[in-house]
PyMOL Python script that loads the backbone (N, CA, C, O; Angstrom):
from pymol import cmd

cmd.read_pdbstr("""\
ATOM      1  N   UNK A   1      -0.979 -14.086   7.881  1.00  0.00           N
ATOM      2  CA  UNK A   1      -1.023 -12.976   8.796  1.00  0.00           C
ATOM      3  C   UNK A   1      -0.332 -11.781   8.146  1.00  0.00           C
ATOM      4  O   UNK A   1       0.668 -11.832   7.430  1.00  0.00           O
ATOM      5  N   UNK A   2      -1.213 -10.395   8.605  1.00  0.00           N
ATOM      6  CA  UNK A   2      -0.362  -9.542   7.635  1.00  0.00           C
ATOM      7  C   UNK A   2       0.040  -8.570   8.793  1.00  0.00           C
ATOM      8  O   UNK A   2      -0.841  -8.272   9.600  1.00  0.00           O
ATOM      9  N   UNK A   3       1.360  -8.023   8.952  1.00  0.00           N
ATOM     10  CA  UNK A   3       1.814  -7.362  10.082  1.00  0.00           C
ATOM     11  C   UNK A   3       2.828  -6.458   9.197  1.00  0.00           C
ATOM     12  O   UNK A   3       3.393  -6.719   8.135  1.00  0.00           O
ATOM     13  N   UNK A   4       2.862  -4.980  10.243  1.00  0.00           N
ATOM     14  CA  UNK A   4       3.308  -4.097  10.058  1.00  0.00           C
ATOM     15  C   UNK A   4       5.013  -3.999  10.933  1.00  0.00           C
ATOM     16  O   UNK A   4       5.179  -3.941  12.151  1.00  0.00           O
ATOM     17  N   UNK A   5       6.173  -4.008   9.781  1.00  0.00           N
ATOM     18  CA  UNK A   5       7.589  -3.733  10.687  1.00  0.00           C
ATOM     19  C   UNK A   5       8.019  -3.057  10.227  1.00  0.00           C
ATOM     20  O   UNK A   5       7.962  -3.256   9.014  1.00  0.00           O
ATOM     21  N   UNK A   6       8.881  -1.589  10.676  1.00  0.00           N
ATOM     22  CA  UNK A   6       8.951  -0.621  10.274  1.00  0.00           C
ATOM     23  C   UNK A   6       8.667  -0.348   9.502  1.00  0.00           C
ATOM     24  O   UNK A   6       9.198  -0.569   8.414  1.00  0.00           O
ATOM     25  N   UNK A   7       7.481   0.394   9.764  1.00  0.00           N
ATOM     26  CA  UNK A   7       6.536   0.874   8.535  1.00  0.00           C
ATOM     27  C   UNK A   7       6.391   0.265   7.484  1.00  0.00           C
ATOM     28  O   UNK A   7       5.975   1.026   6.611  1.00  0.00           O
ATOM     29  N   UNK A   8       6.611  -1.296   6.956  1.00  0.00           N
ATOM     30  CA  UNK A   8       6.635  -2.053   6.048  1.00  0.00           C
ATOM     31  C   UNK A   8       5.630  -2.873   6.129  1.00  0.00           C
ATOM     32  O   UNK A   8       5.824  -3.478   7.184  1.00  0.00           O
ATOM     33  N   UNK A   9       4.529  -3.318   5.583  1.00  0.00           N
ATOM     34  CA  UNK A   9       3.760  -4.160   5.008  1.00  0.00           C
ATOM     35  C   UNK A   9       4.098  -5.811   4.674  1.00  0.00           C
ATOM     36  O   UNK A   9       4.544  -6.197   3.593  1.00  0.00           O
ATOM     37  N   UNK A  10       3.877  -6.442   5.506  1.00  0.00           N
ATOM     38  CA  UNK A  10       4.378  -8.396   5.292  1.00  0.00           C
ATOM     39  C   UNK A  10       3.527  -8.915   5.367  1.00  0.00           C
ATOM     40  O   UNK A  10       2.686  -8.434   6.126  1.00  0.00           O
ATOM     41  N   UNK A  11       3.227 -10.045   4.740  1.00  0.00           N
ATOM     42  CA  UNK A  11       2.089 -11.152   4.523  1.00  0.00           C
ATOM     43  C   UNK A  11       2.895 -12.660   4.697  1.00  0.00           C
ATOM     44  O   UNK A  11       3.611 -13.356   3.978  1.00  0.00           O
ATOM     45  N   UNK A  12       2.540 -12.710   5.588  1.00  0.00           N
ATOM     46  CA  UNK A  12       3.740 -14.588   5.706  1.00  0.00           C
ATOM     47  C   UNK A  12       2.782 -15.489   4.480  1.00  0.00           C
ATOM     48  O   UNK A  12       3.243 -16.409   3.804  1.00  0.00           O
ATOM     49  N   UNK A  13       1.541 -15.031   4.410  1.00  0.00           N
ATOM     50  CA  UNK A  13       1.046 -16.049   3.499  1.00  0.00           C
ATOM     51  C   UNK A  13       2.153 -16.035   2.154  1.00  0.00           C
ATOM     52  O   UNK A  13       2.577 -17.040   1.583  1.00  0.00           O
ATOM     53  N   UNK A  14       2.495 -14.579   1.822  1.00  0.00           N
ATOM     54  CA  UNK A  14       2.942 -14.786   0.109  1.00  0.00           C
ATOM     55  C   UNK A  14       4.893 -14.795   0.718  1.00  0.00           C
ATOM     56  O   UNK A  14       5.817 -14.261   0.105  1.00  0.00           O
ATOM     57  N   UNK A  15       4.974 -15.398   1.754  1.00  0.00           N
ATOM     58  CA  UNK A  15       7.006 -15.890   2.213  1.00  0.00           C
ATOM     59  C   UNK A  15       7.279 -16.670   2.304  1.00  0.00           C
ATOM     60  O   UNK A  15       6.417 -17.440   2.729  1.00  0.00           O
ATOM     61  N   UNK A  16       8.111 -17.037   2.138  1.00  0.00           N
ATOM     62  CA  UNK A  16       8.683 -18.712   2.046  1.00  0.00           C
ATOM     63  C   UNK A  16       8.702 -19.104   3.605  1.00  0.00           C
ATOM     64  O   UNK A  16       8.422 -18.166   4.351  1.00  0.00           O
ATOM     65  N   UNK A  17       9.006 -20.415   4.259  1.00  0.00           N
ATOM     66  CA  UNK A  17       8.945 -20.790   5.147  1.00  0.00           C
ATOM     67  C   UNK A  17      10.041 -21.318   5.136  1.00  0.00           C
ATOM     68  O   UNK A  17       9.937 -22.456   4.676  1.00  0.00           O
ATOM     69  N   UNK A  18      11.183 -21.035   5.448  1.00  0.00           N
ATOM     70  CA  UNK A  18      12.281 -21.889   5.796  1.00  0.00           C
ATOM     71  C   UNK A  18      12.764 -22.676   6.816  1.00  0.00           C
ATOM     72  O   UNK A  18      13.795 -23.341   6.713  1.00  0.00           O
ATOM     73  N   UNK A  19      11.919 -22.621   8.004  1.00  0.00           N
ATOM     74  CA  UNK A  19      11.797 -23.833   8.952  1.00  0.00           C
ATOM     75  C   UNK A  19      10.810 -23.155   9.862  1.00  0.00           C
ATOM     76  O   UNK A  19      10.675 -21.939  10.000  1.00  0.00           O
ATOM     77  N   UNK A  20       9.965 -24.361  10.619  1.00  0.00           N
ATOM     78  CA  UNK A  20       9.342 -24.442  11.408  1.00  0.00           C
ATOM     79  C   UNK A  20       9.217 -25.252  12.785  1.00  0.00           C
ATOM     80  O   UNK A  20       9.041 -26.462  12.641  1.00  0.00           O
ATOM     81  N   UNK A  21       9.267 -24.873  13.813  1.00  0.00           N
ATOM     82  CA  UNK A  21       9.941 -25.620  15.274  1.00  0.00           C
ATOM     83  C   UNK A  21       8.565 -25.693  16.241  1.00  0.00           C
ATOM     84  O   UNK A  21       8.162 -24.666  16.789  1.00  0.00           O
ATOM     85  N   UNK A  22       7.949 -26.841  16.394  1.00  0.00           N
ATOM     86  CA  UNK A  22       7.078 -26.464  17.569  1.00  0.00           C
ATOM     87  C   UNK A  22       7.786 -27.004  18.850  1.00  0.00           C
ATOM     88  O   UNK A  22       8.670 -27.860  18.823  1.00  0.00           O
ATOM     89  N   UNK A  23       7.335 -26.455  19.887  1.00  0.00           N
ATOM     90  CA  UNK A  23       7.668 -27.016  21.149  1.00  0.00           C
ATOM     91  C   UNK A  23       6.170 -27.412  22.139  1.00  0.00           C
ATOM     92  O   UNK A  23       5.162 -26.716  22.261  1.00  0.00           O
ATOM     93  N   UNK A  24       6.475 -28.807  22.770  1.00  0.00           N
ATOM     94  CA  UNK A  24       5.017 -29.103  23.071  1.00  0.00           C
ATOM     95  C   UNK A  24       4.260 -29.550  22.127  1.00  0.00           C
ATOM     96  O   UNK A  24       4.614 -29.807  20.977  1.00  0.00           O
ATOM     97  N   UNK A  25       2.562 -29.716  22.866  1.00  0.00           N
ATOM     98  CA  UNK A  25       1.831 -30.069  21.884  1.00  0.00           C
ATOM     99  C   UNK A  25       0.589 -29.193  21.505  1.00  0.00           C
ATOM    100  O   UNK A  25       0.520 -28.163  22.175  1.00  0.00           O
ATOM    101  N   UNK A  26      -0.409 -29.368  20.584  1.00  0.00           N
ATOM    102  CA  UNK A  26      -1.322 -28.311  20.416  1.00  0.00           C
ATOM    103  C   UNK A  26      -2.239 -28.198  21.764  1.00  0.00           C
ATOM    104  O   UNK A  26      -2.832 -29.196  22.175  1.00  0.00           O
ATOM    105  N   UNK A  27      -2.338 -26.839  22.487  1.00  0.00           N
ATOM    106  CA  UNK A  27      -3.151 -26.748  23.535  1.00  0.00           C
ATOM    107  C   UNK A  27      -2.242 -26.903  25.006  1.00  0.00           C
ATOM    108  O   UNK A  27      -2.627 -26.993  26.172  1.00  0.00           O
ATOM    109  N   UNK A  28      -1.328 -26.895  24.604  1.00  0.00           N
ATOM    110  CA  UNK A  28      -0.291 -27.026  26.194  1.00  0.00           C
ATOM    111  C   UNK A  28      -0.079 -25.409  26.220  1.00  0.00           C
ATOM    112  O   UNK A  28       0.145 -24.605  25.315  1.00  0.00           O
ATOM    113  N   UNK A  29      -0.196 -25.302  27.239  1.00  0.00           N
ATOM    114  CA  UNK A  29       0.076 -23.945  27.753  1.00  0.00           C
ATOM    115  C   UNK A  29       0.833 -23.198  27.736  1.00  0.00           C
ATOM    116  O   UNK A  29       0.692 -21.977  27.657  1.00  0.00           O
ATOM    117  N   UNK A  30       2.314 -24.161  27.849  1.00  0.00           N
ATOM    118  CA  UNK A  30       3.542 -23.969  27.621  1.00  0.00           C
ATOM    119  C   UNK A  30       4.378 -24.217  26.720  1.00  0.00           C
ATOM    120  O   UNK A  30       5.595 -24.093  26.863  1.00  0.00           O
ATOM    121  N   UNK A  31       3.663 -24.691  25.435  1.00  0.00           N
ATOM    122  CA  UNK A  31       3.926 -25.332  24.047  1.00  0.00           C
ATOM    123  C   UNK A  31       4.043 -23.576  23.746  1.00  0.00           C
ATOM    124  O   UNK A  31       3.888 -22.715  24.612  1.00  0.00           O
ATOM    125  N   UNK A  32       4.401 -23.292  22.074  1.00  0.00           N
ATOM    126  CA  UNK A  32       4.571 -22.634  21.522  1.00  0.00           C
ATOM    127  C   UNK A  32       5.775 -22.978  19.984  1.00  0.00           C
ATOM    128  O   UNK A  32       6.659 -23.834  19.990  1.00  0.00           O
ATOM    129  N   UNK A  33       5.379 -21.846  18.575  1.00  0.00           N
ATOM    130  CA  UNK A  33       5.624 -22.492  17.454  1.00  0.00           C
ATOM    131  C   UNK A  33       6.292 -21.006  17.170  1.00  0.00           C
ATOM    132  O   UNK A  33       5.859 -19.860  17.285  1.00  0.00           O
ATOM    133  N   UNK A  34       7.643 -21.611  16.713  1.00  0.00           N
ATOM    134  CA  UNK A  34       8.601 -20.430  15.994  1.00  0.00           C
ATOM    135  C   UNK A  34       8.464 -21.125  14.058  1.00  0.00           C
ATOM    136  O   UNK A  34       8.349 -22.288  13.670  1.00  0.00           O
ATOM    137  N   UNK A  35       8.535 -19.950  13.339  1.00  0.00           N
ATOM    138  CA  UNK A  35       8.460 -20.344  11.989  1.00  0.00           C
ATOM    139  C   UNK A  35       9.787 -19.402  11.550  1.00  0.00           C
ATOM    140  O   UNK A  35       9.653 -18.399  12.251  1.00  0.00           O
ATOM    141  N   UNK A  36      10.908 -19.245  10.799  1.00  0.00           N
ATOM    142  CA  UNK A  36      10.946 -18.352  10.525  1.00  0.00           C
ATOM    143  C   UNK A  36      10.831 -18.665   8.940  1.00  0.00           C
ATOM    144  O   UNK A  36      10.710 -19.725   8.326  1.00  0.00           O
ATOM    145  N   UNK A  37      10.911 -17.398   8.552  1.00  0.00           N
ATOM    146  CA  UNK A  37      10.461 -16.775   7.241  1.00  0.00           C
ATOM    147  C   UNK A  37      11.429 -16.097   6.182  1.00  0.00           C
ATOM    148  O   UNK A  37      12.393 -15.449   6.591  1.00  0.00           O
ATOM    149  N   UNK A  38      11.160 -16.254   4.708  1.00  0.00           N
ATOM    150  CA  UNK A  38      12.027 -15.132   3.995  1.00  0.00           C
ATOM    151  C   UNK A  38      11.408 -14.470   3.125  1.00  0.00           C
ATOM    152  O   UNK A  38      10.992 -15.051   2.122  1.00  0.00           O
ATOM    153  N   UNK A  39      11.185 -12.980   3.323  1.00  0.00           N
ATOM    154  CA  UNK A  39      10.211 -12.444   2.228  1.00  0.00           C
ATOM    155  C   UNK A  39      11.016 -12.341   0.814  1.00  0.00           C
ATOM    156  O   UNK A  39      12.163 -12.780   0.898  1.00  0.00           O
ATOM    157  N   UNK A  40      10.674 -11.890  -0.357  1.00  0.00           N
ATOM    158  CA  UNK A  40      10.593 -11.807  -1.688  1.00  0.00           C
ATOM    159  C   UNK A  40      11.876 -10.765  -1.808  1.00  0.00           C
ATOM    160  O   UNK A  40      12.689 -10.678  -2.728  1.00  0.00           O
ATOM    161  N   UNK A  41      11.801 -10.078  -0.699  1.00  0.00           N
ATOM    162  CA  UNK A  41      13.258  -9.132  -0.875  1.00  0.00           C
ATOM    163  C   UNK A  41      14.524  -9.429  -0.316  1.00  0.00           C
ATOM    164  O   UNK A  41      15.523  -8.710  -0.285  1.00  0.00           O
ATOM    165  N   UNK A  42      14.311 -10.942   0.265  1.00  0.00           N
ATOM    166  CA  UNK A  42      15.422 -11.538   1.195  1.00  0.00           C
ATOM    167  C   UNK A  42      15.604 -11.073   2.097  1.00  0.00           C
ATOM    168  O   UNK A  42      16.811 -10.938   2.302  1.00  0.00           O
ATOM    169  N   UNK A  43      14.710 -10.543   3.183  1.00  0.00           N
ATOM    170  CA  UNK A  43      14.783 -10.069   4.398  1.00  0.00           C
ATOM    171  C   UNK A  43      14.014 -11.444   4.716  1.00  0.00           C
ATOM    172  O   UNK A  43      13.409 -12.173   3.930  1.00  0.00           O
ATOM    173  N   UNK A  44      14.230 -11.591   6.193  1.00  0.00           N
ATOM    174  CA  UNK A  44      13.740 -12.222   7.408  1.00  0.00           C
ATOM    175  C   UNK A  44      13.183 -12.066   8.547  1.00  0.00           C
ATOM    176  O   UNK A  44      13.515 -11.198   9.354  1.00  0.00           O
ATOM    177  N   UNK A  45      12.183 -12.991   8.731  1.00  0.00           N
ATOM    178  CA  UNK A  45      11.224 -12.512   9.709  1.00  0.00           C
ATOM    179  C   UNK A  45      10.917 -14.042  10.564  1.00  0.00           C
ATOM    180  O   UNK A  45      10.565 -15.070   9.985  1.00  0.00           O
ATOM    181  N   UNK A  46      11.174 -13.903  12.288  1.00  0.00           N
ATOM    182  CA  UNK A  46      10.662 -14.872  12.707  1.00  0.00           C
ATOM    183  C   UNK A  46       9.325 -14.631  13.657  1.00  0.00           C
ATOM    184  O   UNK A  46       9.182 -13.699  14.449  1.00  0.00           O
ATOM    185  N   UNK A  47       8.384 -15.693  13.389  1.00  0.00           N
ATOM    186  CA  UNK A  47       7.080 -15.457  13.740  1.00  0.00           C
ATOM    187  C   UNK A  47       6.621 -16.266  14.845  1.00  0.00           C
ATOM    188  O   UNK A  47       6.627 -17.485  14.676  1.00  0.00           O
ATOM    189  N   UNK A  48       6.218 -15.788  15.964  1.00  0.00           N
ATOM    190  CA  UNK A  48       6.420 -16.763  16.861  1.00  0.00           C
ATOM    191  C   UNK A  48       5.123 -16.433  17.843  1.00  0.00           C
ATOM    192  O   UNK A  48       4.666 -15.301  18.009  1.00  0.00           O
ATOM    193  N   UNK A  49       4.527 -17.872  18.576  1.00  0.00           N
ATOM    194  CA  UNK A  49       3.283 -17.984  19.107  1.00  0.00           C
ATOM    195  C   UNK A  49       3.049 -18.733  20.021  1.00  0.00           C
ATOM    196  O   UNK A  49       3.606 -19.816  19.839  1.00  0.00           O
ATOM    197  N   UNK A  50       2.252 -18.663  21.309  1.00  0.00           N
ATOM    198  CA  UNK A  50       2.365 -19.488  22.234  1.00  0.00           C
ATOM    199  C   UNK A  50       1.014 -19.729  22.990  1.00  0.00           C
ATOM    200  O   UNK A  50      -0.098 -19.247  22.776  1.00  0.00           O
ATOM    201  N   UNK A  51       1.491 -20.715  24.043  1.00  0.00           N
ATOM    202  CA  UNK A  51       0.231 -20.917  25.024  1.00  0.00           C
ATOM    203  C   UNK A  51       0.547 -19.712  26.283  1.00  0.00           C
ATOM    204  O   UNK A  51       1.335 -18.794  26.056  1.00  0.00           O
ATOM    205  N   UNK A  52      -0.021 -19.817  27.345  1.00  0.00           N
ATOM    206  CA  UNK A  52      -0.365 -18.404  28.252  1.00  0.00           C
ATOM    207  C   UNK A  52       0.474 -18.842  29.074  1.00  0.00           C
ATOM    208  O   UNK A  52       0.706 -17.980  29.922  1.00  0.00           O
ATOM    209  N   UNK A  53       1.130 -19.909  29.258  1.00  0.00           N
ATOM    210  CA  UNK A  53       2.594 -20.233  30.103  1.00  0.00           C
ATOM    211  C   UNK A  53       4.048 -20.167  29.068  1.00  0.00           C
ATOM    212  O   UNK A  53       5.194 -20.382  29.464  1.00  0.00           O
ATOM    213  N   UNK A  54       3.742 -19.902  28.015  1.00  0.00           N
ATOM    214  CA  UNK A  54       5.177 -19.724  26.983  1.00  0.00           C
ATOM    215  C   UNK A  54       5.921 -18.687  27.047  1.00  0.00           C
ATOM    216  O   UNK A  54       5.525 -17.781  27.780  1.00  0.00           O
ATOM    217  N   UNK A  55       7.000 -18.536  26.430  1.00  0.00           N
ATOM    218  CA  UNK A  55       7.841 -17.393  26.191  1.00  0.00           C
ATOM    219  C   UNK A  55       6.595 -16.493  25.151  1.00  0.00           C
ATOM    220  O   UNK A  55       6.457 -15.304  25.436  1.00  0.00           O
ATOM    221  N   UNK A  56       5.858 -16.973  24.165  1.00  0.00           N
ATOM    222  CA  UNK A  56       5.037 -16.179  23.297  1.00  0.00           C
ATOM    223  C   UNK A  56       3.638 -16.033  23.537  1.00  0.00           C
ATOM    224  O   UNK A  56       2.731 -16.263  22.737  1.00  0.00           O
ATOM    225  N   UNK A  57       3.552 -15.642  24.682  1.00  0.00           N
ATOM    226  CA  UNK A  57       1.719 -15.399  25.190  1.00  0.00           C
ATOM    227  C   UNK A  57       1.045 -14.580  23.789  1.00  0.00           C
ATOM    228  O   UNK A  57      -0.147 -14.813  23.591  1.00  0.00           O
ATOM    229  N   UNK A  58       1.510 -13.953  23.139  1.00  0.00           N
ATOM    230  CA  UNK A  58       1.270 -13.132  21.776  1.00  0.00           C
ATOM    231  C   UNK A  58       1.496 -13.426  20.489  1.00  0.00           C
ATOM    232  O   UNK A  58       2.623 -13.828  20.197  1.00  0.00           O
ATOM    233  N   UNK A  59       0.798 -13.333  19.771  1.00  0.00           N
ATOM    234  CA  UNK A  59       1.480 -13.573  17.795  1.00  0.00           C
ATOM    235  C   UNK A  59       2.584 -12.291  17.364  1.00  0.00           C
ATOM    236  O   UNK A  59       2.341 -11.086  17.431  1.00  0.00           O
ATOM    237  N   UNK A  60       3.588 -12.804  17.004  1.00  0.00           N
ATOM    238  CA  UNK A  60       4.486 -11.504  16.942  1.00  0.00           C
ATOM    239  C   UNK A  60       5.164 -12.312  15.585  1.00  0.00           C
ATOM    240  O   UNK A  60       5.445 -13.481  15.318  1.00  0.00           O
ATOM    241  N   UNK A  61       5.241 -11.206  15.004  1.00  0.00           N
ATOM    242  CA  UNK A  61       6.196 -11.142  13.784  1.00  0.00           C
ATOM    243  C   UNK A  61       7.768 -10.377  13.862  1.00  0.00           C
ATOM    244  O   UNK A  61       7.423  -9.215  13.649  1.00  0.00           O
ATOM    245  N   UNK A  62       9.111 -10.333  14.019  1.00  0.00           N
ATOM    246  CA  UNK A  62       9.657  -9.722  14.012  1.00  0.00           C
ATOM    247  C   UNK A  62      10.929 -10.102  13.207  1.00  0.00           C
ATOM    248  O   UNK A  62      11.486 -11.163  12.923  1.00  0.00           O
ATOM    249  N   UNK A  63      11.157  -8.759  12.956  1.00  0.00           N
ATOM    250  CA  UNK A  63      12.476  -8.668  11.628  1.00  0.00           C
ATOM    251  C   UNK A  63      13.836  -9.315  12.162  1.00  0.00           C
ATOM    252  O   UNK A  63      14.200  -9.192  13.331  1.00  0.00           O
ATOM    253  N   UNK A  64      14.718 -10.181  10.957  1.00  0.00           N
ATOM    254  CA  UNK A  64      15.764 -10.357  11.694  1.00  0.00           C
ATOM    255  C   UNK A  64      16.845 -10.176  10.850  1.00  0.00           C
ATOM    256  O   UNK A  64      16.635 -10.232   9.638  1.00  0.00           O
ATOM    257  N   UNK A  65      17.936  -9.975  11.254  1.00  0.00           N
ATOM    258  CA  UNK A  65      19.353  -9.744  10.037  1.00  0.00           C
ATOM    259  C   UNK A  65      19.903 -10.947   9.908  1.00  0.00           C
ATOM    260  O   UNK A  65      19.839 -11.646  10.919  1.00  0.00           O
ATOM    261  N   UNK A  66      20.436 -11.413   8.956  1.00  0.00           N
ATOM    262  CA  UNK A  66      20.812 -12.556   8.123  1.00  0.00           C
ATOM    263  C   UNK A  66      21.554 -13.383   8.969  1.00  0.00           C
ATOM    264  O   UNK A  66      21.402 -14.604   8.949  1.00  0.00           O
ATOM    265  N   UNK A  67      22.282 -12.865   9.654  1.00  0.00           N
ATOM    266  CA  UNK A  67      23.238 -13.583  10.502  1.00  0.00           C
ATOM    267  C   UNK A  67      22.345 -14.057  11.846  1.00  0.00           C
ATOM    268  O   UNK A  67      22.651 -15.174  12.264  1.00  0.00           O
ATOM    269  N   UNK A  68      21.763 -13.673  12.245  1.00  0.00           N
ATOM    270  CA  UNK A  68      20.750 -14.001  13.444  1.00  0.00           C
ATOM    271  C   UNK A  68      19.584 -15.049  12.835  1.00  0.00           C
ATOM    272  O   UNK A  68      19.106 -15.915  13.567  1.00  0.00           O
ATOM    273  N   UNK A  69      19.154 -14.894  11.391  1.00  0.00           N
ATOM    274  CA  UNK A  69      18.499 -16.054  11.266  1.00  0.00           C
ATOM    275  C   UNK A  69      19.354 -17.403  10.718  1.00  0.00           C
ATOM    276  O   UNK A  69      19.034 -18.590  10.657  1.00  0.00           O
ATOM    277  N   UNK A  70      20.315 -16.839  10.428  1.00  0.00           N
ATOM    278  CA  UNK A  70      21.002 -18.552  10.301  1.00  0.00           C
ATOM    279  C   UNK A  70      21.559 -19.356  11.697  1.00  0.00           C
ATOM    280  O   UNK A  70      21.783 -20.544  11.929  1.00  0.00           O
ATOM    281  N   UNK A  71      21.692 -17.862  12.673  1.00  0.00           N
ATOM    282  CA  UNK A  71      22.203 -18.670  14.188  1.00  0.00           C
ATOM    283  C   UNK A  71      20.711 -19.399  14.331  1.00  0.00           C
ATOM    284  O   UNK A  71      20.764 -20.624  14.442  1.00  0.00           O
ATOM    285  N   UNK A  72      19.595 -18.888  14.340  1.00  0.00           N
ATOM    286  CA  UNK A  72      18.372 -19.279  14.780  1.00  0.00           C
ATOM    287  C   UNK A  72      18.094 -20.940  13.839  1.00  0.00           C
ATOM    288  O   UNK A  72      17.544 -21.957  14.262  1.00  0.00           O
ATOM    289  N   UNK A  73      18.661 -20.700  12.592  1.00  0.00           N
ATOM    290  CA  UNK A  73      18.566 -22.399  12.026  1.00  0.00           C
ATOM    291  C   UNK A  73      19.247 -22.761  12.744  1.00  0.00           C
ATOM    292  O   UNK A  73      18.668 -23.019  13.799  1.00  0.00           O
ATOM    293  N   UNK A  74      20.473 -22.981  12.770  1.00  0.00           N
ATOM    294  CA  UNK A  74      21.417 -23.647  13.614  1.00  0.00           C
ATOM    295  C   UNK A  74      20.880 -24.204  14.541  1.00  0.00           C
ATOM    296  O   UNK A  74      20.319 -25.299  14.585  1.00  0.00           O
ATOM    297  N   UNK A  75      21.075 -23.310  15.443  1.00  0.00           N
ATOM    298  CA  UNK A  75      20.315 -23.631  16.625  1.00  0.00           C
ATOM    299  C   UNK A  75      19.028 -24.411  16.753  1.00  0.00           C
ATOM    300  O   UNK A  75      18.758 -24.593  17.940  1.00  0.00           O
ATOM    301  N   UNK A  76      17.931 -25.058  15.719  1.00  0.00           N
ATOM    302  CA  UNK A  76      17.414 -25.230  15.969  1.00  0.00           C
ATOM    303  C   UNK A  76      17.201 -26.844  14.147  1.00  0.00           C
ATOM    304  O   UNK A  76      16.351 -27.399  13.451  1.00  0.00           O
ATOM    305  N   UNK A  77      18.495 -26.768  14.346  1.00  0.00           N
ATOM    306  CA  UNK A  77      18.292 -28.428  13.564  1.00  0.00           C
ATOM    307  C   UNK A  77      18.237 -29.373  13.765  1.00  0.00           C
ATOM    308  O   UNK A  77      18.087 -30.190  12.857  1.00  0.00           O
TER     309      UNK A  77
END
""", "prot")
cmd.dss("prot")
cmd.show_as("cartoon", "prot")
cmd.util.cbc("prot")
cmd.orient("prot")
């Protein structure tokens, strides 16, 4: 997916994946999949997607600062 964050250009295809969390299963309504990400410049991005009862009714990409994506590992080992 290629998405635009401040005015910056990202491709999750060419970012590393440093963890991936689904909740639910494929096709639950209320399922939904957080990935987050580290691009090539060591910024972070978590990408997140859902069914039409989730927190992520939308595909969203959004930027995060270093300290917020390691709470987000944490939180989610």
């Amino acid at each position: 997916m290629k998405k635009t964050v401040k005015g910056k250009v990202y491709n999750t295809e060419e970012m590393v994946v440093v963890k991936k969390v689904a909740h639910g299963v494929f096709g639950d309504p209320k399922g939904y999949e957080e990935t987050l990400y580290v691009a090539e410049d060591g910024s972070y991005f978590l990408y997140t997607n859902g069914g039409e009862e989730s927190p992520y009714t939308k595909e969203k990409l959004v930027s995060l600062a270093k300290a917020k994506a390691a709470a987000w590992e944490k939180e989610n080992a």
